[in-house]
KEFI-995069 format. One record per residue: residue in one letter; x, y, z of N, C-alpha, C in turn. Coordinates in nm, 3 decimals. Example, Ala and Ser with C-alpha at 12.3 -4.5 7.8 and 13.67 -1.06 7.14 Angstrom:
a; 1.319; -0.569; 0.780; 1.230; -0.450; 0.780; 1.320; -0.330; 0.780
s; 1.285; -0.225; 0.708; 1.367; -0.106; 0.714; 1.290; 0.003; 0.787
***
This chain:
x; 7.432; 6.790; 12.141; 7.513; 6.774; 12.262; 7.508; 6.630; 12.310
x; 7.632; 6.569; 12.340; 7.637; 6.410; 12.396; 7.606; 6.434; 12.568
x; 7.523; 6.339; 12.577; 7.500; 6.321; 12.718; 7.633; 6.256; 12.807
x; 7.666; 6.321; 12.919; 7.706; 6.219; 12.998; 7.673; 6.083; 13.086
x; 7.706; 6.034; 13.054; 7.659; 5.938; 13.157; 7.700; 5.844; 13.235
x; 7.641; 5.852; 13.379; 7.741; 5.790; 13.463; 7.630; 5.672; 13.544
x; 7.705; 5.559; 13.576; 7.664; 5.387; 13.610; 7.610; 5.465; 13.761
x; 7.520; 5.432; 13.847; 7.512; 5.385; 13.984; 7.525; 5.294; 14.043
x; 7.562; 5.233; 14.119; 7.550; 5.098; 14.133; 7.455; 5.094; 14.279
x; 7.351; 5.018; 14.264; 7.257; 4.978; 14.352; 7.297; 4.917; 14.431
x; 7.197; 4.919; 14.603; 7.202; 4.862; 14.722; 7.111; 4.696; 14.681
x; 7.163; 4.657; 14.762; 7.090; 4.521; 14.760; 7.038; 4.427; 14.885
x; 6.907; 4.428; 14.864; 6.848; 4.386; 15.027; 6.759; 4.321; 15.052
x; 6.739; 4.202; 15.099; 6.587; 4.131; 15.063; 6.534; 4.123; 14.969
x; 6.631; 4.104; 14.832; 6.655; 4.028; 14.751; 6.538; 4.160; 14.606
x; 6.588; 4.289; 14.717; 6.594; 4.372; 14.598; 6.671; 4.485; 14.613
x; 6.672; 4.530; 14.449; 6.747; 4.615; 14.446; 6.728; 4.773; 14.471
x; 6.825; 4.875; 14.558; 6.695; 4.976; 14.588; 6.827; 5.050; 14.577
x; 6.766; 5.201; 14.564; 6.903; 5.293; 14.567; 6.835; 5.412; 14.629
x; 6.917; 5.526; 14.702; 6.826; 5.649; 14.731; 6.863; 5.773; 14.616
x; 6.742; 5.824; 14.609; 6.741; 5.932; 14.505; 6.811; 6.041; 14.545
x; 6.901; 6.073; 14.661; 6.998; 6.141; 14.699; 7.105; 6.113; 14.567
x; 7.172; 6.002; 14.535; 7.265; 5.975; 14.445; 7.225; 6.046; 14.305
x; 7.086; 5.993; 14.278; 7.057; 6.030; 14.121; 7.008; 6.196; 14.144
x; 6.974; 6.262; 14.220; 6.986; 6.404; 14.193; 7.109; 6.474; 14.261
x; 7.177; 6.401; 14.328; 7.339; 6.454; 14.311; 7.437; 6.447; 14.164
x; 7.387; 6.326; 14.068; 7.443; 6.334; 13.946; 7.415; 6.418; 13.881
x; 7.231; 6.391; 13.853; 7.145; 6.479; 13.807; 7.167; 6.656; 13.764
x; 7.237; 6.695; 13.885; 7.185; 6.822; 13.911; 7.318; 6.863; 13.834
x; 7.428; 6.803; 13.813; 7.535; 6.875; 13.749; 7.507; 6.819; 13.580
x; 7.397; 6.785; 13.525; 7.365; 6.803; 13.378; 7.387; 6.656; 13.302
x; 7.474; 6.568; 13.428; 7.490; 6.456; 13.356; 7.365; 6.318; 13.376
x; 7.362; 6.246; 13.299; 7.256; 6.085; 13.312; 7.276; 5.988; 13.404
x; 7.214; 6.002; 13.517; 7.221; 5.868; 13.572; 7.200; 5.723; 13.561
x; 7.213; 5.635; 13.528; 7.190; 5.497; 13.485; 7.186; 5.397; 13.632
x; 7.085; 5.324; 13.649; 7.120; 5.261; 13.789; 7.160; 5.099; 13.681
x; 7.260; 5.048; 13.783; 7.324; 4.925; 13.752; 7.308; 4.859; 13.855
x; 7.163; 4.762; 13.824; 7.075; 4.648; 13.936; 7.215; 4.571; 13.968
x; 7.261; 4.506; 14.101; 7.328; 4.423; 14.139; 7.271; 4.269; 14.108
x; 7.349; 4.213; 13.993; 7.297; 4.054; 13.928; 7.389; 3.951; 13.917
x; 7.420; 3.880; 13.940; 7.524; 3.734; 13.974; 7.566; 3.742; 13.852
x; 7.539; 3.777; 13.742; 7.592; 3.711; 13.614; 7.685; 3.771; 13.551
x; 7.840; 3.744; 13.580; 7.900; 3.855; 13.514; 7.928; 3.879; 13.348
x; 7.861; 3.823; 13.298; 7.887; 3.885; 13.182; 7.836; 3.960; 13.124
x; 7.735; 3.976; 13.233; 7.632; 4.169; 13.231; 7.746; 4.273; 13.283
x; 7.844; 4.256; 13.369; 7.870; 4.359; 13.423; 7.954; 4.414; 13.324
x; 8.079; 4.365; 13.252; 8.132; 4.459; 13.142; 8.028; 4.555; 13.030
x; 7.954; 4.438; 13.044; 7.852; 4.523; 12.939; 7.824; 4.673; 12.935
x; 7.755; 4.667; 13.140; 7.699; 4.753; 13.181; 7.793; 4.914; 13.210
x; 7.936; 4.805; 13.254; 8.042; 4.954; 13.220; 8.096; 5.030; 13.107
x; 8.062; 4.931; 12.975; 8.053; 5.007; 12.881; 8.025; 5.107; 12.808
x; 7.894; 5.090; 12.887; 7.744; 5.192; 12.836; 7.783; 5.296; 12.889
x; 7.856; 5.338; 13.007; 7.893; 5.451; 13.093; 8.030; 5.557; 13.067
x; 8.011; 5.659; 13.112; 8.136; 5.745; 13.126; 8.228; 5.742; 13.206
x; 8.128; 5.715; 13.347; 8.184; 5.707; 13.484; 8.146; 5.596; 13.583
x; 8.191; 5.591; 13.663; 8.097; 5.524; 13.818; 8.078; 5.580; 13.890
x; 7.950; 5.532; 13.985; 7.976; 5.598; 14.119; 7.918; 5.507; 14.199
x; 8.039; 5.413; 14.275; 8.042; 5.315; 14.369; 7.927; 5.378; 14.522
x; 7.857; 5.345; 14.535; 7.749; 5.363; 14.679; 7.776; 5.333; 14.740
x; 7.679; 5.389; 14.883; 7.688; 5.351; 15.006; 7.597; 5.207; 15.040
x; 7.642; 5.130; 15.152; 7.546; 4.987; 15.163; 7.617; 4.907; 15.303
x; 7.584; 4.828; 15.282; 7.649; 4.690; 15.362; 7.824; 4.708; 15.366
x; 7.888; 4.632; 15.451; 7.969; 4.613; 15.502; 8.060; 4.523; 15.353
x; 8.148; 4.502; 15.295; 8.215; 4.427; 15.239; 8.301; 4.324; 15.332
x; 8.252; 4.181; 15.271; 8.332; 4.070; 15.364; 8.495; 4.100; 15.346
x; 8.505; 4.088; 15.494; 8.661; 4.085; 15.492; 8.747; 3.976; 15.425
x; 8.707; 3.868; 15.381; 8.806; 3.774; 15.307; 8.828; 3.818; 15.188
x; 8.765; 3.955; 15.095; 8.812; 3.995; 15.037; 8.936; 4.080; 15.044
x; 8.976; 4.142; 15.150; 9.116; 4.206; 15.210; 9.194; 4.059; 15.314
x; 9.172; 3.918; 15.253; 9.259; 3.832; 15.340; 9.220; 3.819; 15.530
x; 9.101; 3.860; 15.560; 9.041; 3.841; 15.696; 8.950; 3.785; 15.687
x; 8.938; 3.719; 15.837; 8.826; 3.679; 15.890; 8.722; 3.768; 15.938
x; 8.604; 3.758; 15.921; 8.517; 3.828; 15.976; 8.502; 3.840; 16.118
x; 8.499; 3.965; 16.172; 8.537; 4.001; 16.323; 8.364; 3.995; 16.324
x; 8.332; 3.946; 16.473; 8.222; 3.964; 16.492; 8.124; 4.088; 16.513
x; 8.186; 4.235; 16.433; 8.136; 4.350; 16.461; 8.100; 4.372; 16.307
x; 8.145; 4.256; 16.202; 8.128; 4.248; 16.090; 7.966; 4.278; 16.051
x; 7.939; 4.368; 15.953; 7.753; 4.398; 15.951; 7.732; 4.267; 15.859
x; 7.632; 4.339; 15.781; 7.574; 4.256; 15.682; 7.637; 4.252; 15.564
x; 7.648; 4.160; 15.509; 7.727; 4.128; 15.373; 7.625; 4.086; 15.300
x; 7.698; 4.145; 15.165; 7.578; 4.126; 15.016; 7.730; 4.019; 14.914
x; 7.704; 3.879; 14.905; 7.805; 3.834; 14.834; 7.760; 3.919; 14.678
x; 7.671; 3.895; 14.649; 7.676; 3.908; 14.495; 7.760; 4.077; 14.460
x; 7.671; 4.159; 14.556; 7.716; 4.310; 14.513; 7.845; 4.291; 14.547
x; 7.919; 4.221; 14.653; 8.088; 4.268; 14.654; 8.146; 4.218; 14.542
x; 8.101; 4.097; 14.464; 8.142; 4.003; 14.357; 8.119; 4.122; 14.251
x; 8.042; 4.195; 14.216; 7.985; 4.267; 14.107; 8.070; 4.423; 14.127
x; 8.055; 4.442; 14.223; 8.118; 4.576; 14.250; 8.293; 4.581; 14.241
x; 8.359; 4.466; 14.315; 8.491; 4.455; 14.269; 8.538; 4.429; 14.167
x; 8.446; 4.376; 14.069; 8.486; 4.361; 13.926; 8.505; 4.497; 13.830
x; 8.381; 4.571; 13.891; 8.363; 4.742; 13.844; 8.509; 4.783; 13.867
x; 8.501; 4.790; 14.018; 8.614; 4.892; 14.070; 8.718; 4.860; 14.017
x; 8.792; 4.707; 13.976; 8.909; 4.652; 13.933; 8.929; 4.760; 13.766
x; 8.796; 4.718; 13.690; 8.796; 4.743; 13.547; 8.813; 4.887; 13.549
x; 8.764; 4.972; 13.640; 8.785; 5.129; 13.657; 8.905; 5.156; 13.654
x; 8.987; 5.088; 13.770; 9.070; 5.153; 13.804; 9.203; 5.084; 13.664
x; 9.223; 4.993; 13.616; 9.266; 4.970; 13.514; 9.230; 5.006; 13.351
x; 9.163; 5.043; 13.354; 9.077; 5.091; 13.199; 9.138; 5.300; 13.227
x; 9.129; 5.359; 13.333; 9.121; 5.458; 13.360; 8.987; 5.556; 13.355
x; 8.873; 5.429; 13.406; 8.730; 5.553; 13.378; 8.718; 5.632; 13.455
x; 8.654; 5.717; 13.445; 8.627; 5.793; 13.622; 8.549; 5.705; 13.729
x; 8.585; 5.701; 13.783; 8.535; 5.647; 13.930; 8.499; 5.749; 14.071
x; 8.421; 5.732; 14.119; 8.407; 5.805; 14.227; 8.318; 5.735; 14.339
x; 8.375; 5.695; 14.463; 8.339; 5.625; 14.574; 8.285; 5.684; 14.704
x; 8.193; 5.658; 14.716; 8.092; 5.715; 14.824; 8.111; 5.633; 14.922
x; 8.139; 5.639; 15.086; 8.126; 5.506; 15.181; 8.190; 5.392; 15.175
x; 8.106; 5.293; 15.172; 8.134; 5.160; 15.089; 8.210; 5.157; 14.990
x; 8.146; 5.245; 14.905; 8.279; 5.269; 14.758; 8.390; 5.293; 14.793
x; 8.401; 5.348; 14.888; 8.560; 5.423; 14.878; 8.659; 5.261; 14.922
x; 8.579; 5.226; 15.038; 8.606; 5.115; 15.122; 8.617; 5.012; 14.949
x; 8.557; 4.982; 14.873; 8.567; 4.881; 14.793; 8.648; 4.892; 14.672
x; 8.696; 5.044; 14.650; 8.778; 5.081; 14.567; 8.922; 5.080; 14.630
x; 8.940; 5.034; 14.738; 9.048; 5.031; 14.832; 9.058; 4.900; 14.801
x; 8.977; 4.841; 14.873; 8.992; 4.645; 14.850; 9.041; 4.618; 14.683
x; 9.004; 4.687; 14.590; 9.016; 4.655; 14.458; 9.150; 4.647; 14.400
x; 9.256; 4.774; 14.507; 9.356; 4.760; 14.474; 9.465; 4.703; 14.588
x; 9.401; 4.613; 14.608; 9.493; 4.509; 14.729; 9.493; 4.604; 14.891
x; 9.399; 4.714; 14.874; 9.418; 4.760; 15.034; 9.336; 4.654; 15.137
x; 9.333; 4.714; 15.289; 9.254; 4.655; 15.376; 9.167; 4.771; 15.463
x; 9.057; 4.731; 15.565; 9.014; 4.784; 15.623; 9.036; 4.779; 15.735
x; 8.953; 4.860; 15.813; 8.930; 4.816; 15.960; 8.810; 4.776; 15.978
x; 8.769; 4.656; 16.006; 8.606; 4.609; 16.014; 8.571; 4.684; 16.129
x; 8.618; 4.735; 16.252; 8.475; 4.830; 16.313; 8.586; 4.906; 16.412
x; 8.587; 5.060; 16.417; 8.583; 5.139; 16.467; 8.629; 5.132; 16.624
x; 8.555; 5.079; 16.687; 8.517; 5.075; 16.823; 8.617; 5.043; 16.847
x; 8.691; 5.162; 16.977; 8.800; 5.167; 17.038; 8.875; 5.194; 16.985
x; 8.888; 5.265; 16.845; 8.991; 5.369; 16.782; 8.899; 5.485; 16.699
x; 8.819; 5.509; 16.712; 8.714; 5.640; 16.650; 8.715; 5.703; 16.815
x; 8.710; 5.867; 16.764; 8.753; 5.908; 16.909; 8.636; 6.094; 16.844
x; 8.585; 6.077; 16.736; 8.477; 6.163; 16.670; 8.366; 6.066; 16.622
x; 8.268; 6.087; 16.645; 8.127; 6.024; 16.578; 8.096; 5.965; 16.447
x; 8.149; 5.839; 16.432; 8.132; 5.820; 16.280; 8.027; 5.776; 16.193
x; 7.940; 5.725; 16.313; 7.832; 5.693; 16.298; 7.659; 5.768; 16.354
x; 7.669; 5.865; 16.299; 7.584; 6.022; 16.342; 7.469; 5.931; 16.426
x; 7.413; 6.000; 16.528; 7.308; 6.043; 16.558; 7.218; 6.183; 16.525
x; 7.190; 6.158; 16.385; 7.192; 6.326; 16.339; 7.088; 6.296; 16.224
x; 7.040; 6.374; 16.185; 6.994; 6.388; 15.999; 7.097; 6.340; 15.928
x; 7.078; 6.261; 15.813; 7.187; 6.242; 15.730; 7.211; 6.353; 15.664
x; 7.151; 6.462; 15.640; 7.201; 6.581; 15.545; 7.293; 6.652; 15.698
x; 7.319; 6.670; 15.821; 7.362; 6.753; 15.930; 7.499; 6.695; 15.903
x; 7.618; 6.771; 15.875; 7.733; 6.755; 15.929; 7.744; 6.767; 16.037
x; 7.842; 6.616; 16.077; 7.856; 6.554; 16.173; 7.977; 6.606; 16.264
x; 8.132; 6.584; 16.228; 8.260; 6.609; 16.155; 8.297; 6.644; 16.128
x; 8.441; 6.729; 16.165; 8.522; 6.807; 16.069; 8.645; 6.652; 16.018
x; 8.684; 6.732; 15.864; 8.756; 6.650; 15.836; 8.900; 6.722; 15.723
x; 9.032; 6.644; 15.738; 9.109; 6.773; 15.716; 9.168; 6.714; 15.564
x; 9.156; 6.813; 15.439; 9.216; 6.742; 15.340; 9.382; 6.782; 15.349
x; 9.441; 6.691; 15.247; 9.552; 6.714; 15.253; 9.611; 6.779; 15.060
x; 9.716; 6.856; 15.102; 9.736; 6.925; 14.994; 9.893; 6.915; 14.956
x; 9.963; 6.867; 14.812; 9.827; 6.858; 14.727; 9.757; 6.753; 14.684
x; 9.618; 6.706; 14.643; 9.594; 6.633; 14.614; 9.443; 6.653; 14.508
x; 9.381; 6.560; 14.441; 9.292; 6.578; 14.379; 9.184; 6.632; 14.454
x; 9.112; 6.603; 14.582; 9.054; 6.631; 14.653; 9.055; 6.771; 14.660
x; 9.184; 6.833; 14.706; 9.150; 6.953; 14.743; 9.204; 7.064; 14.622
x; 9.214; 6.992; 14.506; 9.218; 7.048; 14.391; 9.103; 7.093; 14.350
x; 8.984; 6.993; 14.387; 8.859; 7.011; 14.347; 8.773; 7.138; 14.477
x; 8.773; 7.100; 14.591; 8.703; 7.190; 14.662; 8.762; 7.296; 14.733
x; 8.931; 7.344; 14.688; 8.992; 7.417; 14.746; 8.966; 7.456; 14.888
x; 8.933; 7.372; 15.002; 8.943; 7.366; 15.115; 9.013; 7.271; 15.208
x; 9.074; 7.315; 15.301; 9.175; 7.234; 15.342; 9.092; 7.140; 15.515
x; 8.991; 7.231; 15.551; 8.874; 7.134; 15.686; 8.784; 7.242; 15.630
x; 8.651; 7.110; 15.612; 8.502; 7.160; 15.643; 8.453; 7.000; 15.729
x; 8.288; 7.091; 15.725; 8.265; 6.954; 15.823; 8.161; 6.856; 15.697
x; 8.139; 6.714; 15.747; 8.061; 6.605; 15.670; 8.011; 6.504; 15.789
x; 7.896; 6.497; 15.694; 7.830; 6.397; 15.741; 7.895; 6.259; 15.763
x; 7.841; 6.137; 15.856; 7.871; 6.029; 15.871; 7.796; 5.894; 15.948
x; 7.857; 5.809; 15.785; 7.762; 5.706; 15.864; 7.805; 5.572; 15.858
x; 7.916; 5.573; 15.908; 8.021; 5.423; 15.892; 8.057; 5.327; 16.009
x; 8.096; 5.223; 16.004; 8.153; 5.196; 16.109; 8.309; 5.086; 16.072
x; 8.346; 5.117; 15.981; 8.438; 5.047; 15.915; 8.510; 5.204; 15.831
x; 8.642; 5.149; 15.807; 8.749; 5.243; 15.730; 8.846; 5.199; 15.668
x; 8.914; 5.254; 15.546; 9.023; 5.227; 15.528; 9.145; 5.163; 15.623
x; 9.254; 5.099; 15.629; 9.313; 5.107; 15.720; 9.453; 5.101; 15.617
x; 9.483; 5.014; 15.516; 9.598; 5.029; 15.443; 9.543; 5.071; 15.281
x; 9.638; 5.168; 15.262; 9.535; 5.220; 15.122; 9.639; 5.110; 15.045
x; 9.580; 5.037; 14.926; 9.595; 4.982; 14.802; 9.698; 5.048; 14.717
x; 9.765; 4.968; 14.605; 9.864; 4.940; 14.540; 9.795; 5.101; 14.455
x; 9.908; 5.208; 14.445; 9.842; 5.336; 14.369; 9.752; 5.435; 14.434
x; 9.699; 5.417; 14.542; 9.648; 5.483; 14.627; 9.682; 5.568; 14.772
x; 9.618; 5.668; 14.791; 9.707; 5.753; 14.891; 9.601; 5.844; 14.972
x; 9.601; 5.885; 15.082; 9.478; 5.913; 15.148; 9.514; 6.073; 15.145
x; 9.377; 6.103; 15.128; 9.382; 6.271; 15.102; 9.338; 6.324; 15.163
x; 9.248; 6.264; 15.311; 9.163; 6.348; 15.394; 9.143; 6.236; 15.541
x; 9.157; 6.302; 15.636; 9.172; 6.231; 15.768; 9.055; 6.337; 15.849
x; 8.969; 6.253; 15.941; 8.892; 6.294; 16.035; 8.996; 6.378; 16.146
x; 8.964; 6.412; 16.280; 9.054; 6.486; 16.376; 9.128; 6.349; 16.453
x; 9.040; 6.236; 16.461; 9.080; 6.128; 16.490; 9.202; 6.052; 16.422
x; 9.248; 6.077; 16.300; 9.287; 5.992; 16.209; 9.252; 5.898; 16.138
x; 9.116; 5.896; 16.151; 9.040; 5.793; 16.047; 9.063; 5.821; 15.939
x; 9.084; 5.743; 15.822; 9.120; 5.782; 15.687; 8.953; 5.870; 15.608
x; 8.934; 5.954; 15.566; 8.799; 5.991; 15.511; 8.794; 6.008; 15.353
x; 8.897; 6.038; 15.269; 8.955; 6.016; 15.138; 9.045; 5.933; 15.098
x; 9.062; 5.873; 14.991; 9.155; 5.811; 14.929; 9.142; 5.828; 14.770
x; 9.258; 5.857; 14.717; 9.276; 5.856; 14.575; 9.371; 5.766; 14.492
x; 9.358; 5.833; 14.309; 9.473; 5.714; 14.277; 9.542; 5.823; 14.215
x; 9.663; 5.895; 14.207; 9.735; 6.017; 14.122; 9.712; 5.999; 14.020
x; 9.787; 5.854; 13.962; 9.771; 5.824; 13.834; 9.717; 5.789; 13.762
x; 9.577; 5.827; 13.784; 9.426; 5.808; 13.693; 9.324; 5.941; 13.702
x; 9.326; 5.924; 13.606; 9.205; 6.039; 13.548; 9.126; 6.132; 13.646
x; 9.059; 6.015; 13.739; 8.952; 6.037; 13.827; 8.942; 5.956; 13.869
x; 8.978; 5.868; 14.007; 8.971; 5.793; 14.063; 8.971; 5.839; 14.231
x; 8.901; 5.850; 14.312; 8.873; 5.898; 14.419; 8.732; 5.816; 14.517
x; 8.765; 5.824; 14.626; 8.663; 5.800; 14.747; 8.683; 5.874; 14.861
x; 8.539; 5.860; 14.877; 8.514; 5.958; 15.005; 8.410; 5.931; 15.134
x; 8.470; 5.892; 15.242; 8.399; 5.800; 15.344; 8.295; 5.855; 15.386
x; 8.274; 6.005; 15.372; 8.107; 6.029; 15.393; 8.028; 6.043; 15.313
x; 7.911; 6.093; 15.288; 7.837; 6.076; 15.240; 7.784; 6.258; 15.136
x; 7.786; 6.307; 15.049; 7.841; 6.404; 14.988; 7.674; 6.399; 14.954
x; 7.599; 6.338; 14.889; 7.524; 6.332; 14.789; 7.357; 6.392; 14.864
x; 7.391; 6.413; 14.993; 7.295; 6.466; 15.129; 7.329; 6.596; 15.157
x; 7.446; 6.644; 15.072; 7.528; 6.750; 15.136; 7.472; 6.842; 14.988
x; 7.470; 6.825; 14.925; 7.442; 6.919; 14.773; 7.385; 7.021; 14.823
x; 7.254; 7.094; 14.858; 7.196; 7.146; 14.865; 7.238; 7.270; 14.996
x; 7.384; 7.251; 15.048; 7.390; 7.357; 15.143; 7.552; 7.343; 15.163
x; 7.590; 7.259; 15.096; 7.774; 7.268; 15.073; 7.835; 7.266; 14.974
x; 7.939; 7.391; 14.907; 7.962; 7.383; 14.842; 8.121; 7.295; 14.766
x; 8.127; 7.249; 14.891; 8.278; 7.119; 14.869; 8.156; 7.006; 14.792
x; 8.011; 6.994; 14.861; 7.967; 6.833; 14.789; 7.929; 6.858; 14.635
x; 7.929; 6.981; 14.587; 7.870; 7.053; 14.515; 7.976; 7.004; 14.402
x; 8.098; 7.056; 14.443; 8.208; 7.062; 14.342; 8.270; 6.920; 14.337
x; 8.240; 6.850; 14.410; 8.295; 6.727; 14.409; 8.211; 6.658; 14.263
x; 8.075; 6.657; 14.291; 7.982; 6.546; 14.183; 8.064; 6.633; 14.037
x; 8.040; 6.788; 14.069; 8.050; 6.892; 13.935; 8.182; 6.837; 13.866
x; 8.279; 6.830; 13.956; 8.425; 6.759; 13.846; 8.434; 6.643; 13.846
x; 8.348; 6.525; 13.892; 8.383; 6.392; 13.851; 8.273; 6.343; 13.752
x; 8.181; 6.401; 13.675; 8.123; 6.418; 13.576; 8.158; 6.494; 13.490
x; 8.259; 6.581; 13.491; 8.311; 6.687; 13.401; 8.405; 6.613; 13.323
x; 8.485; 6.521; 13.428; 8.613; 6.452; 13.408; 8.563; 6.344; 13.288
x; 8.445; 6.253; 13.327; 8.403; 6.157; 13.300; 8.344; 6.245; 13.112
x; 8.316; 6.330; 13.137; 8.284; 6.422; 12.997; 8.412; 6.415; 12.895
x; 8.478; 6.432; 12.972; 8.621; 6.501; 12.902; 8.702; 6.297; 12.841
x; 8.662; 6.245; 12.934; 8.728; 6.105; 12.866; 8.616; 6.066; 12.756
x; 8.507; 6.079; 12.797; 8.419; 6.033; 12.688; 8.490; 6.105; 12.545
x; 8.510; 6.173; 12.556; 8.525; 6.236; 12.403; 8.666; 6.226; 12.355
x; 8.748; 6.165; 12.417; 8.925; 6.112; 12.397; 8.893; 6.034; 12.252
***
């Protein structure tokens, strides 16, 4: 039997690299290999490193500088990691053109947006009108959030509102060249975005990988974007 295997891509912080084991036993648990992919300046590791893989799965982290979507940084702007946005947009670009599976958590979703010429909203405040930023357990849904049909999203968890966790303060605001939003908070915050015309290409502004163990939308989400990532491996 061939293993699957899918890239993580690591947080980066005081000049190390750290990831939470929420991600690798959310891969884990649906049969496929996790691989963590350290965030490193040098790109001629990073094709390498997408090689080796089936899939991605873009993480949660820091804020992405807005001069990558053509802005200035608003002063509600968090912390920025140059190297990981440099490393990570190269991923997301090569994903979404190669057709690997991709799948965007948070940040990811937010950077798989930037990848294809979208923009964000650097902070919330004074248009979030639901909690996007929990005071809660990260495993407690926070949120209801409503998918839209049809779309890959709710192809996969055949539900049209459940609730999710959240922990953002930034969002989509114009989805990217091929992209189309599949799930909105009650507010209208964007909470999904996809690409039709790829394999598996999807993000999702909360956080799923906290949710395994008592929802079965986070459940089915990891289960078909490793299935997917199975099914190209063997093309």
């Amino acid at each position: 039997m061939v293993s699957i295997l899918i890239g993580i891509t690591c947080n980066f912080h005081n000049f190390e690299n750290r990831l939470s084991a929420a991600y690798v036993r959310a891969i884990s648990c649906t049969g496929a290999v996790p691989l963590l992919f350290p965030v490193t300046p040098h790109p001629y590791s990073w094709e390498q490193m997408l090689q080796t893989v089936d899939g991605l799965l873009l993480t949660g982290g820091g804020d992405p500088d807005a001069v990558h979507f053509g802005e200035e940084a608003l002063p509600a702007q968090g912390e920025v990691q140059p190297n990981r946005d440099e490393m990570e947009l190269f991923l997301a670009r090569r994903t979404l053109a190669l057709g690997i599976p991709v799948l965007g958590i948070c940040r990811g979703v937010q950077l798989l947006n930037i990848a294809a010429g979208g923009t964000l909203h650097q902070d919330l405040a004074g248009t979030a009108r639901v909690q996007h930023d929990q005071k809660a357990p990260r495993s407690y849904p926070i949120h209801r959030v409503s998918v839209k049909r049809p779309s890959l999203l709710y192809h996969i968890v055949q539900q049209e509102r459940f609730r999710v966790n959240s922990m953002h303060h930034q969002a989509v605001k114009s989805p990217g060249a091929g992209a189309v939003i599949s799930a909105v908070a009650d507010d209208g915050v964007v909470e999904a975005v996809e690409f039709p015309h790829h394999p598996f290409a999807l993000g999702v502004q909360w956080h799923p990988e906290w949710l395994t163990k008592q929802a079965t939308h986070a459940q089915k989400l990891f289960a078909a974007f490793c299935a997917v990532a199975g099914k190209c491996q063997n093309k």
